[in-house]
PDB file of N, CA, C and O in Angstrom:
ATOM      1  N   UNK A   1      -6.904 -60.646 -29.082  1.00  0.00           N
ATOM      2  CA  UNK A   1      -7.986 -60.614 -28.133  1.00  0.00           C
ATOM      3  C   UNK A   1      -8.337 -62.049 -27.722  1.00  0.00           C
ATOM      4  O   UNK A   1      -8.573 -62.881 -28.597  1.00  0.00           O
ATOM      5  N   UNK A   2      -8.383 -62.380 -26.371  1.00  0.00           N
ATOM      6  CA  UNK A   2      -8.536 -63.366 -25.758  1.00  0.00           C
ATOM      7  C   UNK A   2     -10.255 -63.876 -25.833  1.00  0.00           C
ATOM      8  O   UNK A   2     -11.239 -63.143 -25.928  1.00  0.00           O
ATOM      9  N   UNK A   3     -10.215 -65.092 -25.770  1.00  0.00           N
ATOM     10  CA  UNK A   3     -11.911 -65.293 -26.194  1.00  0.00           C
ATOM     11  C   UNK A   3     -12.382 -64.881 -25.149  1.00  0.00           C
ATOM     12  O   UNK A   3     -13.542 -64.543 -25.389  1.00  0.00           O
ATOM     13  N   UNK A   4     -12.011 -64.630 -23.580  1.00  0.00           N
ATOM     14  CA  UNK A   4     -12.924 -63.912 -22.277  1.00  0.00           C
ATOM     15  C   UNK A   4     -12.858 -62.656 -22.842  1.00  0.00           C
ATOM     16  O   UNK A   4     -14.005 -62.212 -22.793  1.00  0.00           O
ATOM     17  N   UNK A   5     -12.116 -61.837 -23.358  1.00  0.00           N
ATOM     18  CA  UNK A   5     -12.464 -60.557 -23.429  1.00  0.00           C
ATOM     19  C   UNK A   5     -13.276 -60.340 -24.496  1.00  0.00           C
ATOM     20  O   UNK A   5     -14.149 -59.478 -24.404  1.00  0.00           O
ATOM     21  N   UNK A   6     -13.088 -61.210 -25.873  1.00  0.00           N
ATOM     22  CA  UNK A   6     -14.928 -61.500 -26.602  1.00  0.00           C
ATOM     23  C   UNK A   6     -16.217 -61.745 -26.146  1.00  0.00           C
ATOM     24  O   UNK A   6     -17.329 -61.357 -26.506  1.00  0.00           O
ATOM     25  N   UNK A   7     -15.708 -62.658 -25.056  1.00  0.00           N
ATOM     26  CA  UNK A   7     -17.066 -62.686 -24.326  1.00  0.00           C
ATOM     27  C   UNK A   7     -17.638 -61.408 -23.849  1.00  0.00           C
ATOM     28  O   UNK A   7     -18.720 -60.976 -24.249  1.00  0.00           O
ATOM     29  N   UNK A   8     -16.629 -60.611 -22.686  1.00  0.00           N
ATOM     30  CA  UNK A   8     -17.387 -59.549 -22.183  1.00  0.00           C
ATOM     31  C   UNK A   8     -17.345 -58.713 -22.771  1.00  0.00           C
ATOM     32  O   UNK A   8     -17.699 -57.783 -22.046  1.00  0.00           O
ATOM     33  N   UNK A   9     -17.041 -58.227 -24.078  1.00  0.00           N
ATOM     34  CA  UNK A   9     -17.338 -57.069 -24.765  1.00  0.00           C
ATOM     35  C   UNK A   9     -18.541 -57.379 -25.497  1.00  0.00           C
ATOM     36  O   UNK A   9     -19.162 -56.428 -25.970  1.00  0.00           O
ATOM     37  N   UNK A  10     -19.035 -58.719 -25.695  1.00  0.00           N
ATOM     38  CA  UNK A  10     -20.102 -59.527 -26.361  1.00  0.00           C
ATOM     39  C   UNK A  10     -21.209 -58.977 -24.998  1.00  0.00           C
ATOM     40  O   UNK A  10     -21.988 -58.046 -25.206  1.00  0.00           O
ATOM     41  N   UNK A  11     -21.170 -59.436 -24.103  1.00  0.00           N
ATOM     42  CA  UNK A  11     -21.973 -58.762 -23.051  1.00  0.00           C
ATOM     43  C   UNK A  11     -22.098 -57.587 -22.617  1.00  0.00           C
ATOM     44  O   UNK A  11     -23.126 -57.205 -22.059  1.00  0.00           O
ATOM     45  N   UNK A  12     -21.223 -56.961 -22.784  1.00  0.00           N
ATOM     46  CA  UNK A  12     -21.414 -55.163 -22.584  1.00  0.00           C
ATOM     47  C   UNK A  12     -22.211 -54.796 -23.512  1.00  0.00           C
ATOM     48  O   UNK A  12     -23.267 -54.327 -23.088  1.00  0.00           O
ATOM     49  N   UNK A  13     -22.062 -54.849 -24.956  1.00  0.00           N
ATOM     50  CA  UNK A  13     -22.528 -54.736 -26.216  1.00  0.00           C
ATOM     51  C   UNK A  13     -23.883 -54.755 -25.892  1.00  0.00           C
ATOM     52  O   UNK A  13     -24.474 -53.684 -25.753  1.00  0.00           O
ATOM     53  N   UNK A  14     -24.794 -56.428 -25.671  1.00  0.00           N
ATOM     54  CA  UNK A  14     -25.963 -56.412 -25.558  1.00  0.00           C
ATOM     55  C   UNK A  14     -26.277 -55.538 -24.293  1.00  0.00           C
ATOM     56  O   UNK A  14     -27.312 -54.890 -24.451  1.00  0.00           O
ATOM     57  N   UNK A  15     -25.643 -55.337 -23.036  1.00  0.00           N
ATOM     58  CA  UNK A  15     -26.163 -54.747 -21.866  1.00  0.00           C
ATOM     59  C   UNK A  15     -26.473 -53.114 -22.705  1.00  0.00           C
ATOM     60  O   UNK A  15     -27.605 -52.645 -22.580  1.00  0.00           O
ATOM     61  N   UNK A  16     -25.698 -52.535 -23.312  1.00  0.00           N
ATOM     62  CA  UNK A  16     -25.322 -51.203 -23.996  1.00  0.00           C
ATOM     63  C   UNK A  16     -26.559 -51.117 -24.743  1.00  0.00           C
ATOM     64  O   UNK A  16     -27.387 -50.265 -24.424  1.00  0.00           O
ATOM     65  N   UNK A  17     -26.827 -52.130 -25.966  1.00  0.00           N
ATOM     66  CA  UNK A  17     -28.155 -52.100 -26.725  1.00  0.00           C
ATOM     67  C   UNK A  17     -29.408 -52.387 -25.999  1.00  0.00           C
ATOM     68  O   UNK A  17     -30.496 -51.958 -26.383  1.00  0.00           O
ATOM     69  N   UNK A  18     -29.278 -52.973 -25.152  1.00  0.00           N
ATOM     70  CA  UNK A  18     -30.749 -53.017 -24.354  1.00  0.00           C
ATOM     71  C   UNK A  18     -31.007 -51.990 -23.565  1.00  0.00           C
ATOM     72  O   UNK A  18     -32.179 -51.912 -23.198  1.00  0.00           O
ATOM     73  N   UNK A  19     -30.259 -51.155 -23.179  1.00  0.00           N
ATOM     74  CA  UNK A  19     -30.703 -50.118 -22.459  1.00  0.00           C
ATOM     75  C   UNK A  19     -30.797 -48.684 -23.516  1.00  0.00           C
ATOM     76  O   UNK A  19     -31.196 -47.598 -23.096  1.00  0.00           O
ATOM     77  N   UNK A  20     -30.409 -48.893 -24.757  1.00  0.00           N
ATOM     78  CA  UNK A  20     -30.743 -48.321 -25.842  1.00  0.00           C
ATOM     79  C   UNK A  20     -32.387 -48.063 -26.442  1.00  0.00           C
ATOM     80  O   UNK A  20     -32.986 -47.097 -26.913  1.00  0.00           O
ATOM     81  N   UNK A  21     -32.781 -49.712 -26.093  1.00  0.00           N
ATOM     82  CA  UNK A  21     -33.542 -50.151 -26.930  1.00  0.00           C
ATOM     83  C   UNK A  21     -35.050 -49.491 -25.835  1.00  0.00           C
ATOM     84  O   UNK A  21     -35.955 -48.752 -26.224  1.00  0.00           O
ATOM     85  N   UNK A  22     -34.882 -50.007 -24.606  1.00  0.00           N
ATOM     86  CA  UNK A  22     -35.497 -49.482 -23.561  1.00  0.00           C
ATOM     87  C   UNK A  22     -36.306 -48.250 -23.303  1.00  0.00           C
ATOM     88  O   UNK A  22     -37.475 -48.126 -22.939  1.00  0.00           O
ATOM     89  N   UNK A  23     -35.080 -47.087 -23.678  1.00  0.00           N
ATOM     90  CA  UNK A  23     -35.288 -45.476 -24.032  1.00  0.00           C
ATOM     91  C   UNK A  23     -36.019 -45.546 -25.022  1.00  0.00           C
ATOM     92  O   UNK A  23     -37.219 -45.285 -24.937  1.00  0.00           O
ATOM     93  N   UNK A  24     -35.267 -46.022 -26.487  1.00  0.00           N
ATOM     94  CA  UNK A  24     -36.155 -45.876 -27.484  1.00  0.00           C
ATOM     95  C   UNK A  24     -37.643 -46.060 -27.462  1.00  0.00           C
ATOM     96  O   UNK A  24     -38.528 -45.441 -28.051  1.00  0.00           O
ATOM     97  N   UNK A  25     -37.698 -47.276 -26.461  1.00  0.00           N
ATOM     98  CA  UNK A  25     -39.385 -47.838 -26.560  1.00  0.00           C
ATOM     99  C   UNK A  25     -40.131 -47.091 -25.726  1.00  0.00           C
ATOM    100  O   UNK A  25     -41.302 -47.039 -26.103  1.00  0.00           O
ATOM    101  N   UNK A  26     -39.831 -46.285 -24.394  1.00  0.00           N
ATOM    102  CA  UNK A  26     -40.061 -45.379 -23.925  1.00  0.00           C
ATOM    103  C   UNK A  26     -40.579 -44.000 -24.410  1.00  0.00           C
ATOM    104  O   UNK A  26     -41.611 -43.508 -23.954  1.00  0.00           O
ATOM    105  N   UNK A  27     -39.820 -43.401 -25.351  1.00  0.00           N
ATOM    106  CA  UNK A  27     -39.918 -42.530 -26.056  1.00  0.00           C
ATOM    107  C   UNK A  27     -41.128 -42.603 -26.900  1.00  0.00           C
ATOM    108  O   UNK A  27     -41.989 -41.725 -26.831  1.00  0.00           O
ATOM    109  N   UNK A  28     -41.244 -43.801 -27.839  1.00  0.00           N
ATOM    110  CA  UNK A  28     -42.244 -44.122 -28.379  1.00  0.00           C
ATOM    111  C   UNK A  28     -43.288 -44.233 -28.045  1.00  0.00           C
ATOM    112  O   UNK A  28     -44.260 -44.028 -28.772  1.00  0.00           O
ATOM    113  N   UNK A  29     -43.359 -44.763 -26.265  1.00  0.00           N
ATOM    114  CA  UNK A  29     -44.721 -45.283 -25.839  1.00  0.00           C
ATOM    115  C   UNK A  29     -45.444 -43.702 -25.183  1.00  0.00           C
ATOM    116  O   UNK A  29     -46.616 -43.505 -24.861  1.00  0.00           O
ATOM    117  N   UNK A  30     -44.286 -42.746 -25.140  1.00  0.00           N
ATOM    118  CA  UNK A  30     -44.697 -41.424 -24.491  1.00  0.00           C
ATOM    119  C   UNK A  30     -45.197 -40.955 -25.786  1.00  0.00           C
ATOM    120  O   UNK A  30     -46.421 -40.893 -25.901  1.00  0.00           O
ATOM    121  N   UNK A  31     -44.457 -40.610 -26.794  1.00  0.00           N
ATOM    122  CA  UNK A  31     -45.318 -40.092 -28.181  1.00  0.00           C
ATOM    123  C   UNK A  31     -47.116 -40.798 -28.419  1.00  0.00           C
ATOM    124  O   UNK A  31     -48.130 -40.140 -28.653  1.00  0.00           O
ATOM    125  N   UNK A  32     -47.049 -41.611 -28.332  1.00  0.00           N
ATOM    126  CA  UNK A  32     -48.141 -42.642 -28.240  1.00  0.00           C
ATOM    127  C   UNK A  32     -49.407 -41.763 -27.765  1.00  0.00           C
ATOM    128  O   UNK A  32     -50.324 -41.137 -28.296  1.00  0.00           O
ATOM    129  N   UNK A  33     -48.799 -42.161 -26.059  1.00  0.00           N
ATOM    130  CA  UNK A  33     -50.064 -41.526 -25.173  1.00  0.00           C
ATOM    131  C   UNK A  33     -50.030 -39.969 -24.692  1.00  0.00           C
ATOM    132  O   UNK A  33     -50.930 -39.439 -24.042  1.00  0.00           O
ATOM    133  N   UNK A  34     -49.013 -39.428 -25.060  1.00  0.00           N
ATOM    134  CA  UNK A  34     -49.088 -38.253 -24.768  1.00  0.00           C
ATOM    135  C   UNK A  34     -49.210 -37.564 -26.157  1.00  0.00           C
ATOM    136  O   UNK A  34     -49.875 -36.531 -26.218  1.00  0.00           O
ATOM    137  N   UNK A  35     -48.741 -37.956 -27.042  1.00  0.00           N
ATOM    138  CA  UNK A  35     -48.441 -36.804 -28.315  1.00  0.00           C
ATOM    139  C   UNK A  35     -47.365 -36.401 -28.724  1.00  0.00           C
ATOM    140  O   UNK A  35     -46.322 -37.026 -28.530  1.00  0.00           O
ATOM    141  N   UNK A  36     -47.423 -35.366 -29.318  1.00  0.00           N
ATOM    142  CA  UNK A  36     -45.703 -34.837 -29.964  1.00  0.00           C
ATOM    143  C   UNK A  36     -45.298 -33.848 -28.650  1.00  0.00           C
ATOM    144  O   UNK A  36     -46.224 -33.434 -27.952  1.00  0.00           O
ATOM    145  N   UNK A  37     -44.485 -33.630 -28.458  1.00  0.00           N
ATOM    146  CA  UNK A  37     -44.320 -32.358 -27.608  1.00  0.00           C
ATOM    147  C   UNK A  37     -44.728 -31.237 -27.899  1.00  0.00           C
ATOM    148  O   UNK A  37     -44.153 -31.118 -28.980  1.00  0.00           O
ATOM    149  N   UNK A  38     -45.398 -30.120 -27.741  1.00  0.00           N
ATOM    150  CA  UNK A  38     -45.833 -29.139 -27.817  1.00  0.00           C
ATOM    151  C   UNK A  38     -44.700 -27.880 -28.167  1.00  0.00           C
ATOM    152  O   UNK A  38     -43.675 -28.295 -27.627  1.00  0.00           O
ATOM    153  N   UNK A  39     -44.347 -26.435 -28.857  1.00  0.00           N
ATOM    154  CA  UNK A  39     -43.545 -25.934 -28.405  1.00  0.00           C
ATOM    155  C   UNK A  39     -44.227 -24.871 -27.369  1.00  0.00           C
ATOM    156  O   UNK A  39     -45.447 -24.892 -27.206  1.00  0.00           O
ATOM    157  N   UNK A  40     -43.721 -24.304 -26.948  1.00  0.00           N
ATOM    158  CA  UNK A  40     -43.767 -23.146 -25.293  1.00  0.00           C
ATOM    159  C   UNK A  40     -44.746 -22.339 -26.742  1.00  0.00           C
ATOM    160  O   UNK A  40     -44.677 -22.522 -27.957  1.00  0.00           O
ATOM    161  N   UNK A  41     -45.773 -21.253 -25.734  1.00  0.00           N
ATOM    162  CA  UNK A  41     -46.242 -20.417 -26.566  1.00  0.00           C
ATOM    163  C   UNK A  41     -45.689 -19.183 -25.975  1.00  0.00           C
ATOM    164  O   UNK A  41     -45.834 -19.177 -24.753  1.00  0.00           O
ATOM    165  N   UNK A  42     -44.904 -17.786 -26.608  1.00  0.00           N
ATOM    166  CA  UNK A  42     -44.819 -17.050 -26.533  1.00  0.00           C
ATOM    167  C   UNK A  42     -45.376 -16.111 -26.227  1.00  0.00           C
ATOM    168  O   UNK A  42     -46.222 -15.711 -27.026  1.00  0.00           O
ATOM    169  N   UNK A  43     -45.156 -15.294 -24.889  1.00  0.00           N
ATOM    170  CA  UNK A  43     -46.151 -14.381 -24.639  1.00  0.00           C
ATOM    171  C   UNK A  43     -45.488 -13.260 -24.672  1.00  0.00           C
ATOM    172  O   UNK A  43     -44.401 -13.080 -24.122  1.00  0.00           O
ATOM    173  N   UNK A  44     -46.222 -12.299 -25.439  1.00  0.00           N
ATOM    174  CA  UNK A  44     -45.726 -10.685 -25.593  1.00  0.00           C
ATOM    175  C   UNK A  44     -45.373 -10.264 -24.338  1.00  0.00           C
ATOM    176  O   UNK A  44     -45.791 -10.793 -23.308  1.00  0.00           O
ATOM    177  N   UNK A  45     -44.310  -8.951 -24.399  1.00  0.00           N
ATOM    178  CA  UNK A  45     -43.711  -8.379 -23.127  1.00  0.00           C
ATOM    179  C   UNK A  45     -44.749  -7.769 -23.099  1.00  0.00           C
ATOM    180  O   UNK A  45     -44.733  -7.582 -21.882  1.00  0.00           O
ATOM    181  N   UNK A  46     -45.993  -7.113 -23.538  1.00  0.00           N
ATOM    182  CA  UNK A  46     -46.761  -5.951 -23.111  1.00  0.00           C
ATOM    183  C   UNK A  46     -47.630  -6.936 -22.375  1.00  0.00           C
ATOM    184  O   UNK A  46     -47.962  -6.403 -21.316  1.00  0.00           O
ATOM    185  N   UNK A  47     -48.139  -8.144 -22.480  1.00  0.00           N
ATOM    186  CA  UNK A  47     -49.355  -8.903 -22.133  1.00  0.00           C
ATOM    187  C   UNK A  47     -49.049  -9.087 -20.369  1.00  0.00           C
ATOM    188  O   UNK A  47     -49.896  -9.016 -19.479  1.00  0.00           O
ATOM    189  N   UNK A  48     -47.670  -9.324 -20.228  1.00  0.00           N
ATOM    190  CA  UNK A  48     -47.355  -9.549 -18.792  1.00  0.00           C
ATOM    191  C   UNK A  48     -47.680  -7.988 -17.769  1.00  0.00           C
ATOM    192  O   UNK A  48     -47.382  -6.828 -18.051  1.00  0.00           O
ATOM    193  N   UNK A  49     -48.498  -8.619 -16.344  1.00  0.00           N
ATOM    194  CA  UNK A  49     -48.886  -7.268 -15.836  1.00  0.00           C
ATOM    195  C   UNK A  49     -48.052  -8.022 -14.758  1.00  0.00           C
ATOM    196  O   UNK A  49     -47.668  -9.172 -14.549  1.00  0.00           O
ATOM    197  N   UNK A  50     -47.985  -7.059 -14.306  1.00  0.00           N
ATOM    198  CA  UNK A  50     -47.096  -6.600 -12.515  1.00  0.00           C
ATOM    199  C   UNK A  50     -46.514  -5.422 -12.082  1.00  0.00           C
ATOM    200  O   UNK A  50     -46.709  -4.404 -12.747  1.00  0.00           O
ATOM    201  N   UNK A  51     -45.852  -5.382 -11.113  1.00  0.00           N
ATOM    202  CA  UNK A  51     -45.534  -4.521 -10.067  1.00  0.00           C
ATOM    203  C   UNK A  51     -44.807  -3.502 -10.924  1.00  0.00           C
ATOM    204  O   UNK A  51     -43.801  -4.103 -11.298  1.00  0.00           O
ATOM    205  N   UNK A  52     -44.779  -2.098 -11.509  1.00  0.00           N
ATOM    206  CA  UNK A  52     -44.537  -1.370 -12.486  1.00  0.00           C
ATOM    207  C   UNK A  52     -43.108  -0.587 -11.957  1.00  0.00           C
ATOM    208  O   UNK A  52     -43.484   0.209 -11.096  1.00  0.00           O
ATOM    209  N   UNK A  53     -41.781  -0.497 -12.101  1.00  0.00           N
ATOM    210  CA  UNK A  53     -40.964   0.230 -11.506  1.00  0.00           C
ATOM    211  C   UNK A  53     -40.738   1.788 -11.570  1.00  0.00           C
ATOM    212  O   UNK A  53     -40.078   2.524 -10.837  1.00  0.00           O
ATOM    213  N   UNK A  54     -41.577   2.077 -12.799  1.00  0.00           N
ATOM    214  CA  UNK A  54     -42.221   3.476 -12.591  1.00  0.00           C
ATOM    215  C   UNK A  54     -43.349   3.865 -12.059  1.00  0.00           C
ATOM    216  O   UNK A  54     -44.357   3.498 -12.663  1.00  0.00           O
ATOM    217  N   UNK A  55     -43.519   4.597 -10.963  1.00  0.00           N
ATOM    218  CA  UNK A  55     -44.951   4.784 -10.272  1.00  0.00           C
ATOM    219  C   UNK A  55     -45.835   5.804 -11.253  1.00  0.00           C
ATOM    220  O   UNK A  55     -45.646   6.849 -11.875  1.00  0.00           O
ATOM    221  N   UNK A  56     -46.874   4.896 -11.019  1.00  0.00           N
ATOM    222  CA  UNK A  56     -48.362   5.433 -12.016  1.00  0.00           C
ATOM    223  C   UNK A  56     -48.598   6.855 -11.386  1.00  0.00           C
ATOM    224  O   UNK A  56     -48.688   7.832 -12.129  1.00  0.00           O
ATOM    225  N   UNK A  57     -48.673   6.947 -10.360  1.00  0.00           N
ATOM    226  CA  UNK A  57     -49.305   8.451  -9.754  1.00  0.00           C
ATOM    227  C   UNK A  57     -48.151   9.279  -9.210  1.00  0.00           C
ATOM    228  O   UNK A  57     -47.274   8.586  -8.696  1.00  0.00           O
ATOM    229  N   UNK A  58     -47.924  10.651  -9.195  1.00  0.00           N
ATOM    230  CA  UNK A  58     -46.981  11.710  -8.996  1.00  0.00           C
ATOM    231  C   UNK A  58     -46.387  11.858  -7.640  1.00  0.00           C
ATOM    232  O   UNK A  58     -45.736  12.821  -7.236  1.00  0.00           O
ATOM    233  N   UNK A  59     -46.631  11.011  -7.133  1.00  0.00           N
ATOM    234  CA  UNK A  59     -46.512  11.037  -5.539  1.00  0.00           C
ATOM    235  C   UNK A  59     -45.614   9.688  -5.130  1.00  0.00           C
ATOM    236  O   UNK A  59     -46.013   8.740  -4.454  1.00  0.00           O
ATOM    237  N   UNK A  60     -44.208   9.874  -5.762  1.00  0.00           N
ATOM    238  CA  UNK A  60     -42.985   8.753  -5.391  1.00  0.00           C
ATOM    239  C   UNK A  60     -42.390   9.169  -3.986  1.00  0.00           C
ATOM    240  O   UNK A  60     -41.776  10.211  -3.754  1.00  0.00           O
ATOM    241  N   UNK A  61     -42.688   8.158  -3.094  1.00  0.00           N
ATOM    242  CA  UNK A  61     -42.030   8.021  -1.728  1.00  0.00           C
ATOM    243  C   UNK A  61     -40.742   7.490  -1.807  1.00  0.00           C
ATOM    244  O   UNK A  61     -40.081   7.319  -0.782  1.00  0.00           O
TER     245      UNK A  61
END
């Protein structure tokens, strides 16, 4: 390995870890001010109302 190609793998390297480091601190600064992530709350199939594909009253058009 030629010392230019030490060099730029020496520079990819840091370009690679700084944009590592970036996310990471990101991540952190969102935990911070926002919190942990929440998970989804589950809602029962009976709780959901809408449009019923069996008709309620005896009189299907």
């Amino acid at each position: 390995m030629t010392p230019e190609q030490k060099k730029k793998n020496r520079t990819l390297g840091l370009i690679l870890a700084s944009v590592v480091l970036v996310f990471f601190l990101g991540f952190m600064v969102r935990l911070v001010y926002f919190g942990s992530p929440k998970k989804p709350q589950m809602v029962p199939i009976s709780a959901i109302t809408g449009p019923s594909a069996v008709p309620t009253s005896g009189n299907a058009k």
